[in-house]
C-alpha positions as CSV (number, residue, x, y, z in Angstrom):
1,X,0.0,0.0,0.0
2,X,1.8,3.3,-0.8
3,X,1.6,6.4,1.4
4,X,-1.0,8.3,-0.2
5,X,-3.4,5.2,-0.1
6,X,-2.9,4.7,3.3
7,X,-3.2,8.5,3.9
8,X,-6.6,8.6,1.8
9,X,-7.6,5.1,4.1
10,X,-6.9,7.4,7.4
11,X,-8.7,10.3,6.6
12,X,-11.8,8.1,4.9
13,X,-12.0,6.1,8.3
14,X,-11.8,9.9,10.3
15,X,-14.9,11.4,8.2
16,X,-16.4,8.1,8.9
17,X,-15.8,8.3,12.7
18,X,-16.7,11.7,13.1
19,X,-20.4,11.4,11.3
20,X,-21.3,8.3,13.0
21,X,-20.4,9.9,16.7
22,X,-21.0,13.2,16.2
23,X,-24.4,12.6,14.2
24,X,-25.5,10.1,16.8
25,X,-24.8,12.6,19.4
26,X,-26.7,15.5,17.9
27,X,-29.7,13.1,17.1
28,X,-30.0,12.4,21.0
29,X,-30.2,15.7,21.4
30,X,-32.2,17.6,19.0
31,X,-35.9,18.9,19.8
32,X,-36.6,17.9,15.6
33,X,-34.7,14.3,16.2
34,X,-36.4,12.1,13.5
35,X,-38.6,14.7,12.2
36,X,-38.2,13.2,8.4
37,X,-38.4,9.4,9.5
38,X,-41.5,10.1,11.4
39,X,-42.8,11.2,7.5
40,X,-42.2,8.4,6.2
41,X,-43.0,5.9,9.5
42,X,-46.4,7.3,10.7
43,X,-47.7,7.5,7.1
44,X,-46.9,3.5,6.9
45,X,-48.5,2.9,10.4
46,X,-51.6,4.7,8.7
47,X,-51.8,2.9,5.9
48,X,-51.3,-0.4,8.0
49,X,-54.1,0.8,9.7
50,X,-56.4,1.0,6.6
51,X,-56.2,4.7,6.7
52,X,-55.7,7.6,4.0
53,X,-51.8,8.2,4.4
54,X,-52.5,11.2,2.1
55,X,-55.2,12.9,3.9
56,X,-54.0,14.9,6.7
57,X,-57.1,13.9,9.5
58,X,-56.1,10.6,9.0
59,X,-52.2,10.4,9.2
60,X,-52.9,13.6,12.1
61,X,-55.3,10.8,14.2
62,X,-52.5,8.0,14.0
63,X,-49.7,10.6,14.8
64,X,-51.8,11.4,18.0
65,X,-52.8,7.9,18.7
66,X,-49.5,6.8,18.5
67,X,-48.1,9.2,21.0
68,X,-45.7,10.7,18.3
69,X,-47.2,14.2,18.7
70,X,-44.7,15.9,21.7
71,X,-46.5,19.0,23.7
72,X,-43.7,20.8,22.2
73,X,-44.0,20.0,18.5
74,X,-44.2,23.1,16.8
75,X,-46.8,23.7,14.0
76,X,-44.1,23.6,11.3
77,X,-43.3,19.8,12.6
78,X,-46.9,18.9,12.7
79,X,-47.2,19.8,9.5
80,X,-43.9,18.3,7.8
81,X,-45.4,15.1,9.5
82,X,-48.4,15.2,8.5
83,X,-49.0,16.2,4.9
84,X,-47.7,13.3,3.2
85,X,-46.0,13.3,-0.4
86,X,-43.9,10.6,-1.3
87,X,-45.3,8.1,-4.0
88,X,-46.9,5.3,-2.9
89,X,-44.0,2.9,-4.2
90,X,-42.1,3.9,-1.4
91,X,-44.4,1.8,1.0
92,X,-42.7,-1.2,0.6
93,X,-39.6,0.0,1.6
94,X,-41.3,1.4,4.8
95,X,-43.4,-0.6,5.7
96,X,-41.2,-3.3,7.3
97,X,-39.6,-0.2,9.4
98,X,-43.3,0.3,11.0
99,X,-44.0,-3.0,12.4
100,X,-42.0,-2.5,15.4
101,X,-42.7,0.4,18.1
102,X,-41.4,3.9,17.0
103,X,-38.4,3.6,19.2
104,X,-36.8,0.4,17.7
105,X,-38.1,1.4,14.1
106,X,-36.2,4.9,14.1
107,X,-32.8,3.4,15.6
108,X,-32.6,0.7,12.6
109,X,-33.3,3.4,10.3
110,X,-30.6,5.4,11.4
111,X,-28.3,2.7,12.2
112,X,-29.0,1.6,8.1
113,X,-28.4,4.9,7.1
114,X,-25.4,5.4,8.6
115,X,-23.9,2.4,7.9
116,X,-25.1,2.3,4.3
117,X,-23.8,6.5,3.9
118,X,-20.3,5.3,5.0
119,X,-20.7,1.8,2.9
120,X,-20.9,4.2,-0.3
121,X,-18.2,6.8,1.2
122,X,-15.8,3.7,0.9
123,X,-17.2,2.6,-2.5
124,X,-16.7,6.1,-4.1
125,X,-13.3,6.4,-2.2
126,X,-12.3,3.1,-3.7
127,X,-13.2,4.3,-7.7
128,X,-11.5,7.8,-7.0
129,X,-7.9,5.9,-5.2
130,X,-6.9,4.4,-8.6
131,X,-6.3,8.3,-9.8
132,X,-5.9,10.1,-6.3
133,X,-6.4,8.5,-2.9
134,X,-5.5,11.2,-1.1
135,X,-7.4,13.7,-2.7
136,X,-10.4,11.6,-2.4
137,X,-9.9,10.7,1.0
138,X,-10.2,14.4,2.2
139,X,-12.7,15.1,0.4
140,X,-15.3,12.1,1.8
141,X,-13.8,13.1,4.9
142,X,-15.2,16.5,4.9
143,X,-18.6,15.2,2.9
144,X,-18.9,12.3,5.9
145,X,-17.6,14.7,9.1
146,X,-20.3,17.3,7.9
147,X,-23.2,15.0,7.0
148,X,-24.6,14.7,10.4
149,X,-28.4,16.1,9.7
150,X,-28.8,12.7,8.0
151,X,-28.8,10.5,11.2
152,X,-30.7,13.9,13.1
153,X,-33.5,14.6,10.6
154,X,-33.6,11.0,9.6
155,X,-34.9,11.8,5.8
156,X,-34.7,9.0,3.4
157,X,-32.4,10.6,0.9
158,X,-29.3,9.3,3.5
159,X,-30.7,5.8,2.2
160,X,-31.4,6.4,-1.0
161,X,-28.2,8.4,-1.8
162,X,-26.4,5.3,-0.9
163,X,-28.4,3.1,-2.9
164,X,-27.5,5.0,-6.1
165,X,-23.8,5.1,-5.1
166,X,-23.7,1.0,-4.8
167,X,-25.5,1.0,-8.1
168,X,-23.2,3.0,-9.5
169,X,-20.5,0.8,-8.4
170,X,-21.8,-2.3,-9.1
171,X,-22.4,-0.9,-12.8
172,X,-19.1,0.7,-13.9
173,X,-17.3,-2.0,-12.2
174,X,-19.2,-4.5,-13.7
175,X,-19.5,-6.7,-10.6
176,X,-22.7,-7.4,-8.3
177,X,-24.8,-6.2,-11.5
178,X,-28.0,-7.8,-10.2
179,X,-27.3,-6.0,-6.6
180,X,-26.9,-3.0,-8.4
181,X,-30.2,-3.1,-10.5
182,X,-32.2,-3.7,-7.4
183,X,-30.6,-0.9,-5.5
184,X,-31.3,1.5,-8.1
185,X,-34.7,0.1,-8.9
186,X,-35.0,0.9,-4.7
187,X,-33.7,4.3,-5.0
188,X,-36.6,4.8,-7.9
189,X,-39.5,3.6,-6.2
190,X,-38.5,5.8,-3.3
191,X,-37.3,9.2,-4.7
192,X,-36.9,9.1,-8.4
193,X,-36.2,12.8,-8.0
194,X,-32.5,12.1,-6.6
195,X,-32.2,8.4,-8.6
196,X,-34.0,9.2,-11.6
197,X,-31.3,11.1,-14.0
198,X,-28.7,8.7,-12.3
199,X,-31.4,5.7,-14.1
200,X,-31.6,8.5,-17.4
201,X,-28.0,7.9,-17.8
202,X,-27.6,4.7,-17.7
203,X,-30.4,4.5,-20.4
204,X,-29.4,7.3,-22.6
205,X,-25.7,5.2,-22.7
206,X,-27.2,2.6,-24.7
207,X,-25.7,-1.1,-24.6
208,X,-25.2,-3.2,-21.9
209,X,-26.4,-0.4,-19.7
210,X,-29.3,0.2,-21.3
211,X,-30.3,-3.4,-20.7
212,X,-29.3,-2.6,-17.1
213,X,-31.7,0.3,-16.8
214,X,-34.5,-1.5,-18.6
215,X,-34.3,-4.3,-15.7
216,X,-34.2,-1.8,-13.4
217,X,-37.0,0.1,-14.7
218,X,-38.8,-3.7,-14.5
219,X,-37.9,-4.2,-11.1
220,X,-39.0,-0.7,-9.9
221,X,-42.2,-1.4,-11.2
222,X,-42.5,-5.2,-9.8
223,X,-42.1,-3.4,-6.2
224,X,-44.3,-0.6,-6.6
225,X,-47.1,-1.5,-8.6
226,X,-48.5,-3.1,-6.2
227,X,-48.1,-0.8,-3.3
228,X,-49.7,2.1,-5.8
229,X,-52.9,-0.5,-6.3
230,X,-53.2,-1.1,-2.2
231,X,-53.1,2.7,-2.1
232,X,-55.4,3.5,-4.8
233,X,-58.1,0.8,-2.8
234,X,-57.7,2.8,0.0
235,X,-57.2,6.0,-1.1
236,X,-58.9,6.8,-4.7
237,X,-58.3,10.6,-4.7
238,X,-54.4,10.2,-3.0
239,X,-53.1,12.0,-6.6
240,X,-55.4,15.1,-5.8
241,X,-54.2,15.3,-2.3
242,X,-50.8,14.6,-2.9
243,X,-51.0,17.4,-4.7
244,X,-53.0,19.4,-1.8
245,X,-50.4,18.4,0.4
246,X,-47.3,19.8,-2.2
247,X,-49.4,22.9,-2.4
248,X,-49.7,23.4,1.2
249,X,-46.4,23.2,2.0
250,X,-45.0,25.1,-1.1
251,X,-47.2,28.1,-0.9
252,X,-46.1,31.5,-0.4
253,X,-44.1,31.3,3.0
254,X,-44.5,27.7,4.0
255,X,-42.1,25.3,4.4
256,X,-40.9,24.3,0.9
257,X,-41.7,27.8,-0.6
258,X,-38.0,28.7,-2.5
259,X,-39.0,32.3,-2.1
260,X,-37.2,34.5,0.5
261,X,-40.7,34.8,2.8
262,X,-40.4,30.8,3.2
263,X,-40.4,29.6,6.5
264,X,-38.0,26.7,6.6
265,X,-36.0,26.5,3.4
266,X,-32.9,29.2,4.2
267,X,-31.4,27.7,7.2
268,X,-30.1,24.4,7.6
269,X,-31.4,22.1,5.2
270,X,-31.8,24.2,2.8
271,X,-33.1,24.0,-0.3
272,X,-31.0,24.2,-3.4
273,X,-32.9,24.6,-6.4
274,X,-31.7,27.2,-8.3
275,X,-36.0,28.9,-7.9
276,X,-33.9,30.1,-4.7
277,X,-31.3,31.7,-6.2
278,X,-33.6,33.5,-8.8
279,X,-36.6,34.2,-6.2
280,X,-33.8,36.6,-4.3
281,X,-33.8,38.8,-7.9
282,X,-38.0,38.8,-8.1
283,X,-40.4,36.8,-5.9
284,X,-42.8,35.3,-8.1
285,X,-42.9,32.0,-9.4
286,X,-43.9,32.6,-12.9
287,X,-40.6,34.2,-13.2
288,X,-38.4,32.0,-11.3
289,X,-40.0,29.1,-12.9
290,X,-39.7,29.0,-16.2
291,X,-36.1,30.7,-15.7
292,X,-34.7,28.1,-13.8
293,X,-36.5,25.8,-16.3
294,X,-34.5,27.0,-19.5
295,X,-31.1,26.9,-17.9
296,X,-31.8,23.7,-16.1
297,X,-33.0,22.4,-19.7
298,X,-30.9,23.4,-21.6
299,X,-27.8,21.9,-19.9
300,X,-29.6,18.7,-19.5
301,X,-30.5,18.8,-23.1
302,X,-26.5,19.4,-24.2
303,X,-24.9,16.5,-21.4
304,X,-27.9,14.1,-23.0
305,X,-27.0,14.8,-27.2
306,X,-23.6,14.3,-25.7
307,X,-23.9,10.9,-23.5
308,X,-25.9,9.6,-26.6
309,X,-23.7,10.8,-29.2
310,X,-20.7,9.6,-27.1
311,X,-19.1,6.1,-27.3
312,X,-19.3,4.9,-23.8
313,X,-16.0,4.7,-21.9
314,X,-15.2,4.8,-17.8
315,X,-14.4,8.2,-18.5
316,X,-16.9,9.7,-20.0
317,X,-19.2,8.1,-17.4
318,X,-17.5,9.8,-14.5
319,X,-17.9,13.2,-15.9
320,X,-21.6,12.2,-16.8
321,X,-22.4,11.3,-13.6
322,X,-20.6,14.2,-11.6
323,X,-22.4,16.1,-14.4
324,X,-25.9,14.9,-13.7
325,X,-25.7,14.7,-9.8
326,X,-25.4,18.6,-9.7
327,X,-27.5,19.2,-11.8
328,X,-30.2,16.8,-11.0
329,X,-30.4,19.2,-7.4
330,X,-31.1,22.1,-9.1
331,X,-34.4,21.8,-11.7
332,X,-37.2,20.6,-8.8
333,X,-37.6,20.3,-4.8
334,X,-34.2,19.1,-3.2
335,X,-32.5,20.2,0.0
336,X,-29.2,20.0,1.7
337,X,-29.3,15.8,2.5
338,X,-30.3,15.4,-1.0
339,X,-27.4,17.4,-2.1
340,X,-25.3,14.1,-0.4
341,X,-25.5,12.8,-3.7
342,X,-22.5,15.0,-4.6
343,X,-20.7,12.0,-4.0
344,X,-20.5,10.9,-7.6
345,X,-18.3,14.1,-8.1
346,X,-15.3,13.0,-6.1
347,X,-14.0,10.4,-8.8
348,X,-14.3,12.7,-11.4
349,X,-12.7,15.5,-9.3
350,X,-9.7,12.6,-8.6
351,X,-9.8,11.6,-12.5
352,X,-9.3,15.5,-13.9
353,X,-6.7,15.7,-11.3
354,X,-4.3,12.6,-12.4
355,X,-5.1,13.2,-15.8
356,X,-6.5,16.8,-16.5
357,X,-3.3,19.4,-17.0
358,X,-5.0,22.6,-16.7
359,X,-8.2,21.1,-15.0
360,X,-6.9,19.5,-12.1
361,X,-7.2,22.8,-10.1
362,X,-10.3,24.0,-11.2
363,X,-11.7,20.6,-10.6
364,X,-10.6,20.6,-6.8
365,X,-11.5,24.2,-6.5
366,X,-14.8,23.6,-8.0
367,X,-15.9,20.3,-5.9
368,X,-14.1,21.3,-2.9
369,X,-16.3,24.6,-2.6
370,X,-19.7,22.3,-3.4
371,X,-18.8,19.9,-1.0
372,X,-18.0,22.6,1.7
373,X,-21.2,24.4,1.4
374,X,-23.8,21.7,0.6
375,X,-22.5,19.4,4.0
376,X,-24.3,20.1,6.8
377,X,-21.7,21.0,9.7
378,X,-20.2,23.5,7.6
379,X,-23.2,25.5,6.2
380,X,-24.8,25.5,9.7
381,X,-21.0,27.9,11.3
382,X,-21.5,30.0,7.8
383,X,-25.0,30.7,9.0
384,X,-24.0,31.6,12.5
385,X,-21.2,33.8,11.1
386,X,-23.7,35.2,8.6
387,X,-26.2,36.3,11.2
388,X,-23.5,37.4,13.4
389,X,-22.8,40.7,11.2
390,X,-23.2,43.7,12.4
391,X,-25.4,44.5,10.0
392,X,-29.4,46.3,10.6
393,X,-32.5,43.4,9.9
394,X,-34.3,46.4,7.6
395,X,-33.1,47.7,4.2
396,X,-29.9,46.6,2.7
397,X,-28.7,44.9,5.3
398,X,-30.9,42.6,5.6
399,X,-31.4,41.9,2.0
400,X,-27.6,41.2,2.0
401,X,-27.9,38.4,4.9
402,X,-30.9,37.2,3.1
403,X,-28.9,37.1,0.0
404,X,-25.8,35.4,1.6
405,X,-28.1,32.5,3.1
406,X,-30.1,32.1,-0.3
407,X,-28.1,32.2,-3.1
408,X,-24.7,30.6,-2.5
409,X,-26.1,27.2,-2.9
410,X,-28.5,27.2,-5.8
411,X,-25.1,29.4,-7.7
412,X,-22.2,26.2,-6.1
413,X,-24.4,23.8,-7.9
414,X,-25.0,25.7,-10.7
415,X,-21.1,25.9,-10.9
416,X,-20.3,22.0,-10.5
417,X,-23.1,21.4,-13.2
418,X,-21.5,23.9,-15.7
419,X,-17.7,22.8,-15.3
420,X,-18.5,19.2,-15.2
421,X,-20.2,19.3,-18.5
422,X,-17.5,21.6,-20.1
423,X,-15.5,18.9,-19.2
424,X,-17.6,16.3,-20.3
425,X,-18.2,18.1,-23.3
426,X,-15.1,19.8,-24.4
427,X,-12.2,17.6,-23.2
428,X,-11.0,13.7,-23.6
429,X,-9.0,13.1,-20.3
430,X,-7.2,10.1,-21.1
431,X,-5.4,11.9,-25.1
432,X,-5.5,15.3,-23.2
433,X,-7.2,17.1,-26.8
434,X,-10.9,18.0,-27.2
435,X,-13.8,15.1,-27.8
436,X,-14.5,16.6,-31.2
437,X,-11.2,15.1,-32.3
438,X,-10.0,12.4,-30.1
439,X,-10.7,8.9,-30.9
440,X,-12.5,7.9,-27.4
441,X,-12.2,3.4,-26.8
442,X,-14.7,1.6,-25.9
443,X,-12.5,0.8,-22.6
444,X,-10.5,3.5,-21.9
């Protein structure tokens, strides 16, 4: 083992230490401890219960029942509990995590989440060590040490992040292939808004891997097809109030709102669609909408011509998928734990490095400065040094705190999207000319 592998080793197995202590710790002791596994475990105890997991009487009555509801929950918890809006193809992933009492049910969860966050830490450490083990070992040491809001909040995305990491894996190594279908066909049926251009990639590469996202695709379906028939028995308007419940919480100052006014999406866990960034310039969604639609679509639509017009090498893929897991964070609802699917950017980061000449610095520059402000530990001592200025809460002042707590991560992820694809687009690592004239292997 040479020096920089075992250094990379060390500081992996620090980041590792760190999250599982320190998040553990902070779970214990938070007043919102499990706030996003009680979504997603009261909603299964209703349904278990032959109720409406959709409508908010319903999923409020087992809440209460169940002695979840604390005489200190806060309206804003109530209702992040309560209005329900994952797909009903996540069920059967839940549901086995509601048969026991809440207390036994929300330490497997975390204790899977943990384990399975630093499981994919060590898979994406391993793919980055062949071009830079010690450059990938800091950076999943800062992306684990700061990551502690998974094991507090508890949201699935901890889960599901991993689960597209291993597929990942298990794909471009071509080993564990079945393993990898079902954990992305998992990752789908739960939150095909952080898995789904992940599975888009795999299909738009065509071959081997497009058989790989077709049985995926297959095995999604043979998991949540039937939960989305058991819900539709119970519940034969849940699409209308799905939709209710997205409403509710997105409206103008609620909870998901991207707008400055929102109640809970500037502060830790914050959201990072680029609406945020935009909604700081002019409050409105007709105009951050469609904005953030163009710019979103139109690099999705260049990195897609190119991963379809481009023979398929480990390579390419890596600046693909670093591509697409910015970018998938910025079009639609995401926050901060989703963001943990930055991952996928460290090997490319290591790759440009080894093999990039002039983009080896803007590469660790560029990832370095998404990781830093999209992990948790992090952007919660920015916030505090933010609010600490001296600054008055009316006029410009406050418009520049607002501004410093809104727009930084919407514009990081914007960045790692953009370089990325340049690189994707522009450059052939391994010949060190442009695509447009290098003659790319099928297994470089």
């Amino acid at each position: 083992m040479t020096g920089a592998r075992r250094d990379g080793l060390y500081l992996l197995l620090l980041g590792s230490i760190v999250f599982a202590l320190l998040g553990s710790a902070l779970e214990s002791a938070s007043p919102v401890s499990m706030v996003d596994f009680k979504v997603v475990y009261y909603s299964a105890r209703c349904l278990l219960r032959h109720g409406d997991p959709y409508r908010q009487s319903d999923l409020l009555r087992v809440y209460e029942e169940e002695g979840g509801a604390r005489s200190g929950d806060n309206p804003k918890i109530r209702q992040i509990v309560t209005q329900y809006i994952y797909l009903p193809t996540a069920f059967p992933f839940t549901i086995p995590f509601a048969l026991p009492g809440f207390g036994p049910a929300h330490l497997l969860w975390m204790t899977l989440t943990a384990a399975g966050f630093i499981f994919a830490s060590w898979l994406t450490w391993e793919l980055g060590a062949q071009f830079a083990p010690a450059l990938s070992g800091a950076l999943l040491c800062c992306f684990l040490a700061g990551s502690e809001l998974l094991l507090i909040s508890g949201n699935a995305a901890g889960i599901v992040v991993s689960l597209c990491v291993v597929a990942v894996w298990c794909f471009l190594s071509d080993r564990f292939v079945a393993v990898g279908v079902v954990c992305l066909a998992l990752g789908l049926a739960i939150k095909p808004q952080d898995a789904g251009l992940i599975w888009i990639y795999f299909l738009l590469s065509g071959g081997v891997h497009r058989r790989r996202a077709l049985a995926t695709l297959a095995v999604a379906a043979a998991i949540g097809l039937p939960a989305v028939a058991w819900v539709w028995h119970i519940s034969p308007h849940w699409i209308a109030e799905m939709r209710g419940n997205l409403a509710a919480l997105s409206a103008h100052g609620g909870i998901s709102d991207p707008g400055p006014s929102s109640s809970g999406s500037h502060g830790l866990s914050a959201i990072t669609d680029l609406q945020g960034a935009l909604s700081f310039f002019r409050d409105d969604p007709h105009f951050y909408n469609p904005v953030s639609d163009l710019i979103c679509g139109a690099l999705f639509l260049v990195w897609a011509f190119k991963t379809v017009l481009t023979r398929w090498s480990v390579t390419s893929a890596w600046l693909a998928l670093a591509t697409i897991a910015a970018l998938s964070l910025l079009p639609v609802y995401h926050r901060q734990y989703d963001a943990k699917l930055l991952l996928l950017i460290v090997p490319a980061c290591a790759m440009l490095w080894k093999k990039g000449r002039r983009w080896k610095w803007p590469a660790v520059l560029v990832s370095t400065a998404g990781i830093l402000l999209l992990t948790d530990l992090p952007w919660a001592i920015l916030i505090q040094v933010i609010n600490s200025f001296p600054l008055p809460n009316k006029g410009w002042g406050g418009e520049l705190i607002l501004a410093l707590q809104v727009v930084p991560i919407p514009l990081v992820l914007l960045a790692n999207a953009i370089f990325f694809l340049w690189a994707y687009v522009r450059f052939d690592i391994v010949e060190g000319r442009s695509s447009g004239s290098a003659r790319e292997g099928s297994g470089t």
